[in-house]
N, CA, C and O of each residue as an XYZ file, in Angstrom:
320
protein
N     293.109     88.437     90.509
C     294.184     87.608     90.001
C     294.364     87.850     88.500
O     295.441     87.795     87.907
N     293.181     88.123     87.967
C     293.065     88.192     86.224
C     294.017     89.380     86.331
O     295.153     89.038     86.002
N     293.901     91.052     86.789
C     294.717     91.888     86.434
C     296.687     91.528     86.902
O     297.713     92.010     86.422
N     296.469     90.463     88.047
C     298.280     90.283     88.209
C     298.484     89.396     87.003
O     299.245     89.800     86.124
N     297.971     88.401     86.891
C     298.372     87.789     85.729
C     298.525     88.583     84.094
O     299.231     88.314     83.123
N     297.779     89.369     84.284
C     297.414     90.195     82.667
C     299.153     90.836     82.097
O     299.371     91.011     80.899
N     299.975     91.048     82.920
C     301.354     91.428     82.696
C     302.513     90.277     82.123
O     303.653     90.443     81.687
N     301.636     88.962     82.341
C     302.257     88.534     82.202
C     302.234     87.131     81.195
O     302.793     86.035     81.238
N     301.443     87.684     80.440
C     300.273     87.248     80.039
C     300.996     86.209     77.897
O     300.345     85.477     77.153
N     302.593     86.771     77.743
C     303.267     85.788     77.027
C     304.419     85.632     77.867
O     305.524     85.983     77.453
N     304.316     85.305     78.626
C     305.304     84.421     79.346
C     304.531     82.996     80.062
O     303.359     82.679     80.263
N     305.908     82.332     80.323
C     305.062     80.959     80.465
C     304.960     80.918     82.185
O     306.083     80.904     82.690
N     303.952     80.898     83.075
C     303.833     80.746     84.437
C     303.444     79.565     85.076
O     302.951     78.811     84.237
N     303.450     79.133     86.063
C     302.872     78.038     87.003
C     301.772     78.723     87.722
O     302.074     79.792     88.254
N     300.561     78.309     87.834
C     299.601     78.552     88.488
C     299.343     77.298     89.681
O     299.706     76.125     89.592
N     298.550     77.995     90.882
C     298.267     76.911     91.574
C     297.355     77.526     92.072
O     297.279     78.749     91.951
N     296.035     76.463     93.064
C     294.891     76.695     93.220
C     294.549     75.445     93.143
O     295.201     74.408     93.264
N     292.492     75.845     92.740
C     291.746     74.504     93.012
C     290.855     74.381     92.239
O     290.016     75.280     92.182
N     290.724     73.042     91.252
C     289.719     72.774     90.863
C     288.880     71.488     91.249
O     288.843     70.743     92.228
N     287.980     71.598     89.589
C     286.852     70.475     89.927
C     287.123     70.246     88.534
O     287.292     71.062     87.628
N     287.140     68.409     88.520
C     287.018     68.054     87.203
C     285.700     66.966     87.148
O     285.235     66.291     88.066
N     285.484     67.013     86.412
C     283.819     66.205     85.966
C     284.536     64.910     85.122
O     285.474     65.109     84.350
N     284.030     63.707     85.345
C     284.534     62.383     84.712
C     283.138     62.437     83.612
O     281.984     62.696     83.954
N     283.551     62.160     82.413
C     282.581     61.859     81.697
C     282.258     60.283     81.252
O     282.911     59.337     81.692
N     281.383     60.174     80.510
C     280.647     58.897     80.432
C     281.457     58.156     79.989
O     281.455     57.003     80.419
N     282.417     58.543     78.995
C     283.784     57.891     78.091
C     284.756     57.425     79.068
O     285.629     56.598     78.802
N     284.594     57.957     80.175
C     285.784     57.992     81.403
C     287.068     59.307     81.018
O     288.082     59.547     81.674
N     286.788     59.707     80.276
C     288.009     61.300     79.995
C     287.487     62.234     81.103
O     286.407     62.820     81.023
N     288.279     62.322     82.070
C     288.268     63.618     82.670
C     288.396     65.302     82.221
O     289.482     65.833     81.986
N     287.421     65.828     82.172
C     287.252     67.303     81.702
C     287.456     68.625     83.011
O     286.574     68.707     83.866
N     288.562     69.514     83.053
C     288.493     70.415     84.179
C     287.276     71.196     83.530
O     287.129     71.631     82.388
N     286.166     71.238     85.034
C     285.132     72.288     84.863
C     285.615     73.813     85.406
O     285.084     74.853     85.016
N     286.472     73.763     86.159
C     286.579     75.133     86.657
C     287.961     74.871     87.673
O     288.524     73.848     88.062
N     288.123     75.881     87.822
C     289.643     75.891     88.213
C     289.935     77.734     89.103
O     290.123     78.759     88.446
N     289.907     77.699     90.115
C     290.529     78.870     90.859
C     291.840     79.057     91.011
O     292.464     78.283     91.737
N     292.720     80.493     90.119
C     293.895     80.835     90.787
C     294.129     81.000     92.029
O     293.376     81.826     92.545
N     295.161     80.363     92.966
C     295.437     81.006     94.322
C     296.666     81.627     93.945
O     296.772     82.784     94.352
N     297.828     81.086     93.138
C     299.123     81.709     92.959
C     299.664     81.695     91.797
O     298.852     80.985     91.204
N     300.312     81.918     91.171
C     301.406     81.814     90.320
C     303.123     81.861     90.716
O     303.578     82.039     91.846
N     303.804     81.678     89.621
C     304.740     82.085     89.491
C     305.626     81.878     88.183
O     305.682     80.790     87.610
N     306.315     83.019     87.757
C     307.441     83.237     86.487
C     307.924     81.709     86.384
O     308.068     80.976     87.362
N     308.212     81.245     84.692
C     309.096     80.190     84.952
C     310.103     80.449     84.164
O     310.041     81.369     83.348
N     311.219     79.638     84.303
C     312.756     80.201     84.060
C     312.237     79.493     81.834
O     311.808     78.365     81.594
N     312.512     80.672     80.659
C     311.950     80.048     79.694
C     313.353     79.473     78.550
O     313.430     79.385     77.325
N     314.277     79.185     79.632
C     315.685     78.871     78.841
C     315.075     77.362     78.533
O     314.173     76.697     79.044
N     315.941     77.165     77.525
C     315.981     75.248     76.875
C     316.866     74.815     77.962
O     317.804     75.428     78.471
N     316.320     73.438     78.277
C     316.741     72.701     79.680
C     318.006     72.179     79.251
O     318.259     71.295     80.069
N     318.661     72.222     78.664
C     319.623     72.146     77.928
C     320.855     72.628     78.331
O     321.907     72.051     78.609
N     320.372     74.361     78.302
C     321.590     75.430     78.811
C     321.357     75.080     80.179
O     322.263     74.353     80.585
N     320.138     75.418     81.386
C     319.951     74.996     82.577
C     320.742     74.066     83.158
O     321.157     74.196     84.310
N     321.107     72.694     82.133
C     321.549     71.277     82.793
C     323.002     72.280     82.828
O     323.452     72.416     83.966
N     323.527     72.761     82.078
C     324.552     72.950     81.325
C     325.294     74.076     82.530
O     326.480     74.357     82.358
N     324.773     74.501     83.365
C     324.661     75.756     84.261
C     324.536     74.924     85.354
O     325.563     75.159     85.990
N     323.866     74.044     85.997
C     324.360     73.373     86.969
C     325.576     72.006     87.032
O     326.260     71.436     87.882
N     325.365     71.949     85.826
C     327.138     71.060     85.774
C     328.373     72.019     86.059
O     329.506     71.607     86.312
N     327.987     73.398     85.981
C     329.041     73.762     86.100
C     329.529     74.487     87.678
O     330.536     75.029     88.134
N     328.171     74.130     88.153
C     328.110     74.350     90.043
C     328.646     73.223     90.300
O     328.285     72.135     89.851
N     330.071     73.567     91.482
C     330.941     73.265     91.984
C     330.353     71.666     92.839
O     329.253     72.126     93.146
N     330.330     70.925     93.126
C     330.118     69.749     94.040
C     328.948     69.438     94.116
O     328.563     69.106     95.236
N     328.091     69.426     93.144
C     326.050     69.616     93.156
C     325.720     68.146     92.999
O     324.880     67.566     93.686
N     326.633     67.444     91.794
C     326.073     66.130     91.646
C     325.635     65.888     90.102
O     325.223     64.779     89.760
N     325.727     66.858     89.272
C     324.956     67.149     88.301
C     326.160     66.564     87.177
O     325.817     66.064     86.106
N     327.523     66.695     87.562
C     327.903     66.340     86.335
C     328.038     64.770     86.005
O     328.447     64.309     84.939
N     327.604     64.025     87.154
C     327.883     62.429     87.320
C     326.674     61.881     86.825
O     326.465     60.670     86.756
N     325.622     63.044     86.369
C     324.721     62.305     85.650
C     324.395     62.005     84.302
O     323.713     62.927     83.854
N     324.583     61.142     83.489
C     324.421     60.625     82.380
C     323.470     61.006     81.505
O     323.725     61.238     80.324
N     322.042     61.121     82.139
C     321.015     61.255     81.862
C     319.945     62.756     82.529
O     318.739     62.742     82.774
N     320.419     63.319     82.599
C     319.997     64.265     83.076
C     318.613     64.763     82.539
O     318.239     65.742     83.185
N     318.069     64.530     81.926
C     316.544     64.703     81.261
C     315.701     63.430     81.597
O     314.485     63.599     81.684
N     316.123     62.381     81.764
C     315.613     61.141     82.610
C     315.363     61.368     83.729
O     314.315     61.015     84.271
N     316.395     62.077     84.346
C     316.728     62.089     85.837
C     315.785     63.335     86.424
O     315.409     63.226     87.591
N     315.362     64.594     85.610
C     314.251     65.551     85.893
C     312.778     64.692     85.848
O     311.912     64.601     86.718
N     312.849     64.069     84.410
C     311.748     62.975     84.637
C     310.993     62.384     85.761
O     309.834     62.509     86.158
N     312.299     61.511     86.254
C     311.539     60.619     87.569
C     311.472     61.589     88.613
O     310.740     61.278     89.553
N     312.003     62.588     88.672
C     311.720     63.845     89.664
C     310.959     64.486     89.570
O     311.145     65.538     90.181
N     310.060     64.411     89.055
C     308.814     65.291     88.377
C     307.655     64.035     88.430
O     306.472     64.337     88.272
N     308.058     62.584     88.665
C     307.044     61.669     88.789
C     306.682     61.439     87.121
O     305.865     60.526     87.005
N     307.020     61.941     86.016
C     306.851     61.159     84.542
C     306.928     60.457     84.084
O     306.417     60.131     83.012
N     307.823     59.804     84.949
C     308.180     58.097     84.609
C     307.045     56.976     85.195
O     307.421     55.875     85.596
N     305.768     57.334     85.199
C     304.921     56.700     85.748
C     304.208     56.076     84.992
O     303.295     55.380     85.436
């Protein structure tokens, strides 16, 4: 996995896989170790132009939203 990743290595990716995190005495959770199973490329435009690119797709829903950086928010579970 180290040599697929190594190409790609300033760009920004999503990894997925499995770890283990250790709770410490403070209660702060520390990742001890962590296995790649996958990656993938992520799009590195400002969410900005992105919003800006689906407002302009035909019947999506995107331009009736007000808040559109709120609205990735609670879709992403951040609003928690």
């Amino acid at each position: 996995m180290a040599k697929k990743l190594a190409g790609h290595l300033f760009e920004t990716v999503r990894v997925t896989g499995q770890g283990r995190w250790l709770r410490e005495s403070d209660g702060r959770w520390n990742l001890h170790n962590f296995k790649i199973y996958s990656y993938e490329r992520l799009d590195e435009r400002p969410l900005g132009e992105v919003v800006a690119e689906l407002r302009r797709v035909p019947r999506n829903g995107w331009k009736d939203v007000t808040d559109p950086y709120g609205e990735l928010a609670k879709l992403r579970g951040d609003d928690d």
